[in-house]
N, C-alpha and C positions, 0 to 999 in steps of 0.2 A: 316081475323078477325072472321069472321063465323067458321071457324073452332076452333081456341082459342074458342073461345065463346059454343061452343058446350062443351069441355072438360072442360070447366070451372065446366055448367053446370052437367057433371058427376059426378066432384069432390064433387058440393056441396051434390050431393045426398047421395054420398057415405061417407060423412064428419060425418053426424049423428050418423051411427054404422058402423061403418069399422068392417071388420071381423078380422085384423090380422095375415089372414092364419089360420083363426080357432083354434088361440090356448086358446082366452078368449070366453067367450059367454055372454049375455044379454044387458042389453040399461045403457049408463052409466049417472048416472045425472046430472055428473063434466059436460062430453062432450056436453051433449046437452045444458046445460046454456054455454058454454065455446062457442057454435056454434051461439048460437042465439046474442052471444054479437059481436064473431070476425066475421061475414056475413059482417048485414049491414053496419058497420064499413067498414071492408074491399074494397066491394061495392062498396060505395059511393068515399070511397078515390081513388081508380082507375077509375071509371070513370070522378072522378074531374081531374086527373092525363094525361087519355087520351084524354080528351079532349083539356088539355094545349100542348100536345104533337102535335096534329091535327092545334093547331094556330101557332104554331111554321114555320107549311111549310108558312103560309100565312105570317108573320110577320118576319120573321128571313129562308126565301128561302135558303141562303148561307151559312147555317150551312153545305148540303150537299156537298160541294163541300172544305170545309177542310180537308187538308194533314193529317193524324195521322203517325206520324214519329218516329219509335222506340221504340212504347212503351215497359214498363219495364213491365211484368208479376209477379208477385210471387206468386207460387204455393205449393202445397207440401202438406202433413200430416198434417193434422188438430189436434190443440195443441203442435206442434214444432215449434213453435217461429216467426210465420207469422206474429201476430200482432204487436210483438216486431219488426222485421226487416222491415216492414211495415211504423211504425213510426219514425223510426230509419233513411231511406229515404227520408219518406215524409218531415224530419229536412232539409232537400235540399231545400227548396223553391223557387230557383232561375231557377234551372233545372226542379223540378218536379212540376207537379199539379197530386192531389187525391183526388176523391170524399169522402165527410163529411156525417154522418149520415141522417142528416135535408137533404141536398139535394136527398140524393136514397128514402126520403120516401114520402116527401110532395115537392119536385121541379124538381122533372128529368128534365123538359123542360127549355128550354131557357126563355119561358114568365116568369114561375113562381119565376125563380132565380131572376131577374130582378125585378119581384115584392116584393119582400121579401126583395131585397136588397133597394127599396126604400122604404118600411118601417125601416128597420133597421135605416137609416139615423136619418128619423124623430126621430126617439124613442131616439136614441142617444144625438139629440138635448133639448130635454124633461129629459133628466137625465136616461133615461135607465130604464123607470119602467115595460115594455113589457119584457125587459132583463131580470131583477131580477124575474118577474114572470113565466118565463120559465124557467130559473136555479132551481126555487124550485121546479115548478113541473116534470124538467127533473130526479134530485135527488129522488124523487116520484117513479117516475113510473120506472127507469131504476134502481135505486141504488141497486133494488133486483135481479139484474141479476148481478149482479157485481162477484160474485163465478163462474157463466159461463162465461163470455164475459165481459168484464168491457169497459164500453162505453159513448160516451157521444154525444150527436146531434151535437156538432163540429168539433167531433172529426176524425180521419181518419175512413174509415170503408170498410169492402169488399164490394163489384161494384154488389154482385150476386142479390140484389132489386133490379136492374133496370130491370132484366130479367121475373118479377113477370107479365108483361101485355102482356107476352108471352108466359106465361108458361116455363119459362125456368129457371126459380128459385127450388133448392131442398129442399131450407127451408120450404116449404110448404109440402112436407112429416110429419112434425110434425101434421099438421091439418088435411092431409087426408092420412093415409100409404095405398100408393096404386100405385101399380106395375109400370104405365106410370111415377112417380116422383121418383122410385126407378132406372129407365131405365136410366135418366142423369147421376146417378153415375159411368153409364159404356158408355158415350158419346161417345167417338170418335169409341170403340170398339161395339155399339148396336143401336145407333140412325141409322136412316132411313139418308141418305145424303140429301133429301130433306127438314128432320127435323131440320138436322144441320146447312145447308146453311140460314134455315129461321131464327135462333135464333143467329146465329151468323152477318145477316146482322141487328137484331136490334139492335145487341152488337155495334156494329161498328156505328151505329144511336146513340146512347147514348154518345157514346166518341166524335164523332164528336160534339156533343151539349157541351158535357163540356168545349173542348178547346175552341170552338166560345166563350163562354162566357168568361172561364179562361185565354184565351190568347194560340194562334194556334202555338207560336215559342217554346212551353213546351214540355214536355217529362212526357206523361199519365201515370203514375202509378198505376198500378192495384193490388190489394191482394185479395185473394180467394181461397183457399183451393177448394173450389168447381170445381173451374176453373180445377184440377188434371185431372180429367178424359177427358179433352176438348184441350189438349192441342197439337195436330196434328191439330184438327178445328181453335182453335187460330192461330198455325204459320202458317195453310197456309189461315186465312182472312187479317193477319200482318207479310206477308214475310217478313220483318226488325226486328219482334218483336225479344226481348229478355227477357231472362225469367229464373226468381232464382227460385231452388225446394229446398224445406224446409222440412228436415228429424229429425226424433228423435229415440231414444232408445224403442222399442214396448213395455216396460214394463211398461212405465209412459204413451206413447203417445195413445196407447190404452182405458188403464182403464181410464183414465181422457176424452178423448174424448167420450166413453160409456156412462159413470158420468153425463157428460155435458146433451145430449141427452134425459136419463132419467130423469134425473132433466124438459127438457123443455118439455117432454111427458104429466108429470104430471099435467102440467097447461091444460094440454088438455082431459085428461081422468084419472078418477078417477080407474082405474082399475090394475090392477098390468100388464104390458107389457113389462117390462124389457128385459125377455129372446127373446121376438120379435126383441127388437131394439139390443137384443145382436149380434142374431147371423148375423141379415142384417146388423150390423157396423163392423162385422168381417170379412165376405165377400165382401165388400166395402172396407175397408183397406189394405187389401191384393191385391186388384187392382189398389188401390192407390199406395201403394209401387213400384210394379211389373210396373205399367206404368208410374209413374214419371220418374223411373230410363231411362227405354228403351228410354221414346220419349227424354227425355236429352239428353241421349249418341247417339242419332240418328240428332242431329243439331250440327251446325260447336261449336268450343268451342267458338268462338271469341260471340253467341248466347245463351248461356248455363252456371249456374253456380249451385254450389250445396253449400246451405247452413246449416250444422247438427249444430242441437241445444246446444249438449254440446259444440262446440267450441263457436258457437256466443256467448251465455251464458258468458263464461271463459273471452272473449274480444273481443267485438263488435266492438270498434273501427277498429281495423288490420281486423276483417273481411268485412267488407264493404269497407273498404280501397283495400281490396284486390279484390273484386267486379268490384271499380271503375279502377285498375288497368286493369281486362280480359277486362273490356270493353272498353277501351282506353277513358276514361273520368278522368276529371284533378277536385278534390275539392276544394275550396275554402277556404281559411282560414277562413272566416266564419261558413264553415262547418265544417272545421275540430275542431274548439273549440268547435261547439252542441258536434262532435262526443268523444270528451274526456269528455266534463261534462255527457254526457250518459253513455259511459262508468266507470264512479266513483258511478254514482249512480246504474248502475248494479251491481257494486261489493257488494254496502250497501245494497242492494235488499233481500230479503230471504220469498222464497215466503212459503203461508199458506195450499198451497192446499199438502195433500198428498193421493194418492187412493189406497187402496187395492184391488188386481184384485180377489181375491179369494171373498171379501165383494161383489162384483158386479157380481158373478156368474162366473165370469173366472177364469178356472182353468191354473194351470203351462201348464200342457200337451200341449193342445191348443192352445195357446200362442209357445210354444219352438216350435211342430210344423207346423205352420200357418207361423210365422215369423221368426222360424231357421236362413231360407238363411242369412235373416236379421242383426243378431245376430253375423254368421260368417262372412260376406262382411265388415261392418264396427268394426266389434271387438266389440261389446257390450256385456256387463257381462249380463247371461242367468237369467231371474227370477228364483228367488229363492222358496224353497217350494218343497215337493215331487211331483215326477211327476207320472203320470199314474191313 
């Protein structure tokens, strides 16, 4: 813990004026109100957080000694259809349990689940007025992220907050760009084995907490994009895991994941950083690609499945069907009906978002050659635009 606590420590220091790599200069005034508000904030919520974590061993001892049995992974390129195939599972409920927004933020622990869920009760019985007052202020405060991440505190959501009182979370490169939060992106390939064993036994601390509570006979479902670069660390802390990589075409999966990025920059620094976060999401993606594939093709297939966006897209149903098939698991008619009314509403679906890579500083060039192989391996039509 001393040690977290030290890097914390650096982060905060470095959080006021990050350098960038020297490509901006001076004090920005967005970041510094932007720091003085996410600190204490911050702060306070994780140490209310690890200290529910710390009553946990005294109140709930027997979480450590639950089986985590197969979990499902899904990893892959951030912006090719995680969240979709994500949801799309987690429609299983009989099989699956997946961590919900509200609990990675304000309840990782066993205590706090339990407390929440006996207020719930009450408030239910009261007519719901704690409910309604958090619907509105969830619409609040989230509805304007909905062009990057459309989300909801109930909703399903990636498992990479649990890793925040670890330091093992890379969302927090938005709050401080600095070289130690840029290192997980190259995890199984640049982390210390020391680093990784430690982050990965809280991982494995987290999951064991949710099934005690969700019920230990489930099948943990995880989504994370993040997870990409961790996923030799993963299979070997869940030698049974298995685990779906989620691919897309680099001409849409790129500029939209850049897009994404700059947009969440912004709330952080008033300063124009884009070509920063260009060319570190460029060279991150390209490690993404290059090692999702290898560690795939390096697990038995009966472990391993690859899911490309334009087919789940075209019809989800038959792909996830075809999912449950490599892995020898049988649907339910109950699931198979979510998975047809899913699929009818994907079809009526037509989404809003369109990016221009050239509008975002990416040129053709770069893109054909970064992600060529890419391009040739699955047959994707090359971006368009003169090159050179």
């Amino acid at each position: 813990m001393w040690h977290v606590a030290k890097l914390y420590g650096r982060l905060f220091l470095k959080s006021w004026n990050p350098d960038y790599q020297g490509r901006v200069s001076g004090w920005s005034p967005r970041r510094l109100l932007a720091m003085a508000l996410f600190w204490p904030a911050f702060l306070l919520l994780q140490t209310i957080n690890g200290l529910a974590l710390l009553l946990d061993r005294v109140l709930f001892p027997r979480y450590r000694q639950i089986a985590v049995r197969e979990p499902l992974f899904v990893v892959g390129i951030p912006r090719s259809g995680t969240t979709f195939l994500h949801r799309l599972l987690a429609g299983d409920d009989q099989r699956f349990t997946t961590t919900s927004l509200w609990e990675l933020i304000f309840a990782p622990s066993i205590s706090q689940r339990y407390l929440f869920h006996g207020i719930g009760l009450i408030d239910r019985r009261l007519g719901r007025p704690l409910g309604r007052l958090l619907a509105w202020l969830e619409r609040r405060l989230l509805g304007g992220l909905d062009d990057i991440h459309k989300t909801g505190l109930r909703d399903p959501e990636e498992d990479y907050l649990a890793l925040l009182p670890v330091l093992g979370c890379f969302l927090l490169v938005l709050v401080v760009p600095d070289e130690r939060l840029w290192r997980l992106t190259f995890a199984d390939r640049d982390l210390p084995a020391t680093e990784k064993r430690r982050i990965m036994a809280a991982y494995r601390r987290f999951v064991q907490r949710h099934l005690y509570f969700h019920g230990e006979d489930r099948v943990f479902l995880s989504k994370n994009p993040s997870f990409t670069p961790w996923i030799q660390a993963l299979a070997e802390t869940f030698p049974d895991a298995r685990f779906i990589g989620c691919l897309r075409n680099p001409t849409q999966s790129v500029p939209s994941q850049i897009n994404s990025i700059v947009v969440g920059a912004r709330l952080f620094d008033g300063r124009d950083t884009a070509a920063y976060w260009r060319e570190g999401f460029m060279a991150m993606l390209d490690y993404y690609y290059r090692h999702l594939l290898d560690s795939l093709d390096a697990l038995p297939q009966s472990r391993q499945a690859l899911s490309v966006m334009e087919s789940l897209a075209a019809d989800p149903r038959d792909t996830v069907e075809g999912f449950y098939r490599r892995f020898g698991w049988t649907p339910s008619r109950e699931y198979q009906r979510y998975l047809v009314a899913e699929s009818e509403r994907a079809r009526r679906y037509r989404s809003g978002h369109h990016y221009d890579a050239r509008e975002l500083g990416l040129e053709v060039e770069p893109l054909r050659r970064t992600f060529g192989w890419v391009y040739q391996r699955f047959s994707f039509p090359l971006p368009e635009g003169e090159s050179g």
